[in-house]
C-alpha positions as CSV (number, residue, x, y, z in Angstrom):
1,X,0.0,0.0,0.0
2,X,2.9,2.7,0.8
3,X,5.1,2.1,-2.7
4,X,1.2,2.4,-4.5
5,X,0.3,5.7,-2.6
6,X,3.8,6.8,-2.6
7,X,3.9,6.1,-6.7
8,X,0.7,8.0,-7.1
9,X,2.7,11.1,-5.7
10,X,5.8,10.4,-7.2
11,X,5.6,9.5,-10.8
12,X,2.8,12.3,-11.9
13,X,4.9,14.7,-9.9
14,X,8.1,13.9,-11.6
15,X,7.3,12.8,-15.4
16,X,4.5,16.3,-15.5
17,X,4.9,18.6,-13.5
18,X,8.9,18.7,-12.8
19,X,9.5,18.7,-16.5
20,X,7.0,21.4,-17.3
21,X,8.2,23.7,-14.5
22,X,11.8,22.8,-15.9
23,X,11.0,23.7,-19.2
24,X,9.1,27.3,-18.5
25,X,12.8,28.4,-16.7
26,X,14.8,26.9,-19.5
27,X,12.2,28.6,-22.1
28,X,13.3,32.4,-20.4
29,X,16.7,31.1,-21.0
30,X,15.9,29.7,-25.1
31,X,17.1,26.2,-24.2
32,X,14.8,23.1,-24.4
33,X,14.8,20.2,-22.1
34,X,17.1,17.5,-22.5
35,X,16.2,14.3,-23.9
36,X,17.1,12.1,-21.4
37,X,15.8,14.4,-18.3
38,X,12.2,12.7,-18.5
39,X,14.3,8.6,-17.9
40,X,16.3,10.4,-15.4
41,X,13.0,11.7,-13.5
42,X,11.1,8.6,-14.2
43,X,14.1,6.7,-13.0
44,X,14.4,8.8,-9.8
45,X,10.2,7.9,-9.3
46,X,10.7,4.3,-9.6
47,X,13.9,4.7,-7.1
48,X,11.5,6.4,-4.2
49,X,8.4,4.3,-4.6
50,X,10.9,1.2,-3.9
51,X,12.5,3.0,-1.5
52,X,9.1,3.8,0.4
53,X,8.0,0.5,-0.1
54,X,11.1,-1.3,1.8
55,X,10.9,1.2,4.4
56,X,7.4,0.2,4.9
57,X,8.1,-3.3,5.1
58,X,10.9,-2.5,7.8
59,X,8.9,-0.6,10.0
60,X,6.4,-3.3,9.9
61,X,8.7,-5.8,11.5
62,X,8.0,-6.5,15.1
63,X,11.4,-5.8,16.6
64,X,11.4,-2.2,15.0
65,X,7.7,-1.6,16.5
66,X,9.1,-2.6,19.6
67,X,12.2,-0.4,19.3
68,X,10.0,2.5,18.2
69,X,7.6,2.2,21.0
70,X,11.1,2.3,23.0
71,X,12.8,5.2,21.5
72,X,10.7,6.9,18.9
73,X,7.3,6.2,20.3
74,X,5.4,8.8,18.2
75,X,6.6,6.8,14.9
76,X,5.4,3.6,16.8
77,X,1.5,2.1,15.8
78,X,-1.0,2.0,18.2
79,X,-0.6,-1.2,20.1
């Protein structure tokens, strides 16, 4: 569930939005976009939905709720 909300965030906000900002500052400067930003953004979308993902799956293990109730309890679930 985290990697699918997190990709709902990431990958609209970094393949439309980033590269259309982008290209309204390059366009005051006459340059276009390069070719290979859009892989590079679409890349860095794939690398934080996995990374959300893992971290999900990590903080879901029972040792780290128990540490978190310890130390962090405000990250730590409800029991």
């Amino acid at each position: 569930r985290t990697a699918f909300q997190t990709a709902l965030a990431a990958f609209p906000g970094l393949l439309i939005i980033v590269p259309l900002i982008i290209q309204e500052i390059v366009n005051g400067f006459g340059q276009v976009l390069p070719d290979g930003l859009r892989l590079w953004l679409l890349a860095a979308a794939s690398g934080i939905t996995a990374l959300a993902g893992v971290l999900a799956r990590i903080m879901a293990i029972p040792g780290v709720i128990e540490w978190t109730r310890t130390y962090l309890p405000f990250l730590a679930p409800d029991k």
